[in-house]
C-alpha positions in Angstrom: -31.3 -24.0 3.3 -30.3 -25.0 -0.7 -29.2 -28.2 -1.3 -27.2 -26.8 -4.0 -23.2 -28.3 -4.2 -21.6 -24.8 -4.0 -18.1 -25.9 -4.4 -16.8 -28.8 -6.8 -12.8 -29.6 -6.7 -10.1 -31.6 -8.0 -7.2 -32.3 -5.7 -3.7 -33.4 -7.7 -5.7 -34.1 -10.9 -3.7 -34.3 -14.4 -3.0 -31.0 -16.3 -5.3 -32.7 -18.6 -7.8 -33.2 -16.2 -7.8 -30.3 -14.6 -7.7 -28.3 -17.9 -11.3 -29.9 -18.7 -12.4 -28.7 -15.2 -11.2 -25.0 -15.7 -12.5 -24.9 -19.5 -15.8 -26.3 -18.8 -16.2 -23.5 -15.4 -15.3 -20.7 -17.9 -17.3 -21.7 -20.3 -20.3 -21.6 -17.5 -19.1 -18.0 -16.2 -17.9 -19.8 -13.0 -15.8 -18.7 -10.3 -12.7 -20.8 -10.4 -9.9 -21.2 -8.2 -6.2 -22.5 -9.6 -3.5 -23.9 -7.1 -0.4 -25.1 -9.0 2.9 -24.4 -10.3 2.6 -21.8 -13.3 4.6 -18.8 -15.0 3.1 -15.9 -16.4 3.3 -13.4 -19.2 1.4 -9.9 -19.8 1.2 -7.6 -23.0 -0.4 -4.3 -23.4 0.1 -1.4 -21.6 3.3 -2.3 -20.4 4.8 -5.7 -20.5 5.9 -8.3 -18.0 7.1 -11.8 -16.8 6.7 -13.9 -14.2 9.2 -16.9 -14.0 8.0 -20.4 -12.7 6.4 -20.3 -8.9 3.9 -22.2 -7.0 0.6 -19.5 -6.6 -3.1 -19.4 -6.5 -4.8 -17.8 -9.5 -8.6 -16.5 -9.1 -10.7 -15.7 -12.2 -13.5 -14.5 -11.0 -17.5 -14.5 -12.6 -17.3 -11.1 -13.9 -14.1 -12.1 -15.8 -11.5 -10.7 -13.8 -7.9 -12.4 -12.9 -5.8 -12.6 -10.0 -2.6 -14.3 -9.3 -1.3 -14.1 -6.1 2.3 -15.6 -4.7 1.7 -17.9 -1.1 2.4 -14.6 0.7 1.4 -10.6 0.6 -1.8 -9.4 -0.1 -1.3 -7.4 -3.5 -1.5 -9.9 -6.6 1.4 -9.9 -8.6 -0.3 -10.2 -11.9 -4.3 -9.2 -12.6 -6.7 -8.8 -15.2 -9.7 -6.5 -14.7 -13.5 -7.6 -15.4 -14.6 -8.2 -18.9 -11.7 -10.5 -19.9 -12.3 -13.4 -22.6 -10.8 -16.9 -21.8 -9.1 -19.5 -23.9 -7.6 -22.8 -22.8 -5.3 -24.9 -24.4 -3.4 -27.7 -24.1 0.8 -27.4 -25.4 2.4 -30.2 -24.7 1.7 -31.4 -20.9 1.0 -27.6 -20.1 -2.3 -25.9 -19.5 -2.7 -22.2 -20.9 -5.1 -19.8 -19.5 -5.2 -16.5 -22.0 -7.6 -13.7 -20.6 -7.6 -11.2 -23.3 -9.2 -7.8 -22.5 -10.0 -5.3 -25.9 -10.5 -2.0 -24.7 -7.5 -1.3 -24.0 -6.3 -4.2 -25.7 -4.4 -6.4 -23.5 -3.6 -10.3 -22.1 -2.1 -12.5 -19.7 -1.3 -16.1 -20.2 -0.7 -18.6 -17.5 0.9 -21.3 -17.8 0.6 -24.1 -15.4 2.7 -27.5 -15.6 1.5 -28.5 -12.1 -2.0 -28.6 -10.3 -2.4 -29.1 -6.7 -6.3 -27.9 -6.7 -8.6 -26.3 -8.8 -12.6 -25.6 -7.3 -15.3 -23.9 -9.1 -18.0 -22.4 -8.0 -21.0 -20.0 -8.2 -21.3 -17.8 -5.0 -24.3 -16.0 -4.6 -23.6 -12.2 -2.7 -26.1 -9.5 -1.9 -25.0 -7.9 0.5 -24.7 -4.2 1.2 -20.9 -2.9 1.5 -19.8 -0.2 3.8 -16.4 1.6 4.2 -15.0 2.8 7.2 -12.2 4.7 7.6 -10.1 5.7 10.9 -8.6 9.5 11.3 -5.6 8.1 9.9 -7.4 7.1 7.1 -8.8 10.7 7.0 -5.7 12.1 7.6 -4.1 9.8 4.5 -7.3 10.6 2.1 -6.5 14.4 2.5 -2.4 13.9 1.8 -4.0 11.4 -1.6 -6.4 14.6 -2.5 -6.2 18.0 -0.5 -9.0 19.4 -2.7 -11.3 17.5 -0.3 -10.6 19.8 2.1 -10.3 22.6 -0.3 -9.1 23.8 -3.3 -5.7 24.7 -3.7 -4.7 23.1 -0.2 -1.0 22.1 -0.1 -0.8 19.4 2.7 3.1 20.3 4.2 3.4 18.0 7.4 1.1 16.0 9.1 1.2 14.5 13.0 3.1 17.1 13.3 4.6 18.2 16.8 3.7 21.8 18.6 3.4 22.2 22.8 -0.4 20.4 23.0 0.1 17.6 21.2 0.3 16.6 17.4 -1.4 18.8 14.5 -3.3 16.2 12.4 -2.5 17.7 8.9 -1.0 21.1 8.6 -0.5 23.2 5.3 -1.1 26.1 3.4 -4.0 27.6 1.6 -4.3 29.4 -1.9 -3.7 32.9 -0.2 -0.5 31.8 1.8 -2.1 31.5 5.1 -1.2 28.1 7.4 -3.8 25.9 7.2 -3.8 23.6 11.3 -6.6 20.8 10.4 -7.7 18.6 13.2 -9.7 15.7 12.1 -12.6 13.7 14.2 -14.1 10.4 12.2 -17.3 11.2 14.2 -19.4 13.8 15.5 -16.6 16.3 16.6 -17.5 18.2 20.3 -16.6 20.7 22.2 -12.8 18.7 23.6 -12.1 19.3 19.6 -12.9 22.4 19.2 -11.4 23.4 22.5 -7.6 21.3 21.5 -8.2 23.0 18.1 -7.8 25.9 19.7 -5.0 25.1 21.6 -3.2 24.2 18.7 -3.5 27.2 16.8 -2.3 29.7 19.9 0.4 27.6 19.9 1.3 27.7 16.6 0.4 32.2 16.4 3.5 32.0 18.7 6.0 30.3 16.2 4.9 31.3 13.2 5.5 34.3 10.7 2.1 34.6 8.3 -1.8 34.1 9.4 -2.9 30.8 10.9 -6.2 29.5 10.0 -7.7 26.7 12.3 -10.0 23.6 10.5 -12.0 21.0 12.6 -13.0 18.3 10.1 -15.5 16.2 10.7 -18.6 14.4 9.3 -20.5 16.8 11.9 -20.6 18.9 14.8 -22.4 18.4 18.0 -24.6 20.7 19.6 -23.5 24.3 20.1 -20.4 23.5 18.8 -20.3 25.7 15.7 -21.2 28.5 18.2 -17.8 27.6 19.8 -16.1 28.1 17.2 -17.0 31.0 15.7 -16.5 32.5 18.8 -12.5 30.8 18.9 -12.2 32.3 15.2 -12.3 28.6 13.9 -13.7 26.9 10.8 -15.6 24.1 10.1 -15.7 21.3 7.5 -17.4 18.6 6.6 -16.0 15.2 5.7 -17.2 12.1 5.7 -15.2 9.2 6.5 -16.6 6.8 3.6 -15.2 9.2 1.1 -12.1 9.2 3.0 -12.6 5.1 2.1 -13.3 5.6 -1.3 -10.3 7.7 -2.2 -8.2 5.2 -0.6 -9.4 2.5 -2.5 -9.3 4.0 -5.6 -5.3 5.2 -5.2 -4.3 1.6 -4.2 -6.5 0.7 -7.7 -4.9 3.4 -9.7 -1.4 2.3 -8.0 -1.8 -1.2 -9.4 -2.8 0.2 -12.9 0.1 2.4 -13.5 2.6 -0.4 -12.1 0.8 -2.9 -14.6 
């Protein structure tokens, strides 16, 4: 085990005080952790302000910014990496600008209260993996149909025929209904079979061709077989993609509102 002191913090200190702390972290590349009361102001793309609250601010090593209000889990303001610091004293108010240049942009934060500030290096290597659930799946697909195929326009999804609920259901670039049930793991013969179900359900009510889809990151043994023979397709779909699209519409999300 390291002996080294992870974690340094001030409790209550003086704006001045504190201000010292944070420049010195920055200067260092440090992770550093802001607890006080503190308004906020952002120009660039857009423009906004943030009147006087108590929140927690991160600025992270890689020179990224968060502020976050006491509850919810989306920050309210944020920077992304790359951002250059300055710190300033104006009057009995510490300023925290993070300036980004390409595209040119900056937040000041303005604190008139600390209740904490740490800093820190942390030290991660670890691997990161997503996961995603069939709702996740089922989500990634509405985000982008073109990873189930091109042209795919979702219509409905969980939506209610005589089996049970159709995962996503849509239409394909030749007209044709599109019935899409979706597995996060290896998808057997029960899905293939319910598949199935679905679709002779759906022949009854509907006035155009029905195609059915099992998506899934893979099929078990014999299974493709199955289907074939029940006139069904198969697709695969991996739910870490799923994951990744996700992620990257909650990112893009945060952009545009920003």
């Amino acid at each position: 085990m390291s002996n080294r002191k992870i974690v340094k913090t001030l409790e209550n200190p003086t704006v001045e005080k504190g201000a010292e702390f944070v420049k010195d972290a920055l200067s260092e590349h440090k992770t550093v952790i802001l607890v006080g009361n503190c308004w906020v102001e952002y120009k660039g793309r857009a423009s906004s302000k943030l009147d006087p609250g108590e929140r927690i601010v991160m600025i992270k090593e890689d020179g990224s910014v968060l502020v976050h209000r006491p509850i919810g889990y989306v920050p309210v303001n944020w920077q992304p990496s790359g951002c250059m610091f300055q710190t300033s004293l104006k009057g009995n108010n510490l300023r925290i600008r993070a300036t980004r240049r390409k595209p040119y942009e900056f937040v000041n934060i303005t604190f008139d209260k600390i209740f904490l500030v740490s800093v820190m290096r942390l030290i991660d290597r670890g691997d990161f993996s997503l996961h995603a659930s069939e709702a996740d799946m089922q989500k990634a697909i509405l985000v982008d149909p073109s990873i189930l195929e091109d042209n795919f326009i979702p219509i409905s999804f969980e939506k209610k025929v005589e089996p049970g609920f159709v995962d996503v259901y849509g239409i394909d670039i030749k007209g044709k209904l599109v019935v899409v049930e979706l597995k996060r793991k290896t998808a057997g013969r029960v899905a293939a079979l319910q598949l199935s179900k679905y679709i002779k359900f759906v022949k009854t009510v509907a006035n155009r061709e029905v195609r059915g889809v099992l998506v899934a990151p893979r099929l078990a043994k014999g299974v493709q077989t199955l289907l074939e023979s029940l006139g069904l397709e198969f697709k695969t779909l991996e739910p870490k993609k799923c994951a990744e699209i996700l992620q990257k519409s909650e990112t893009k999300k945060l952009a545009d509102f920003f």
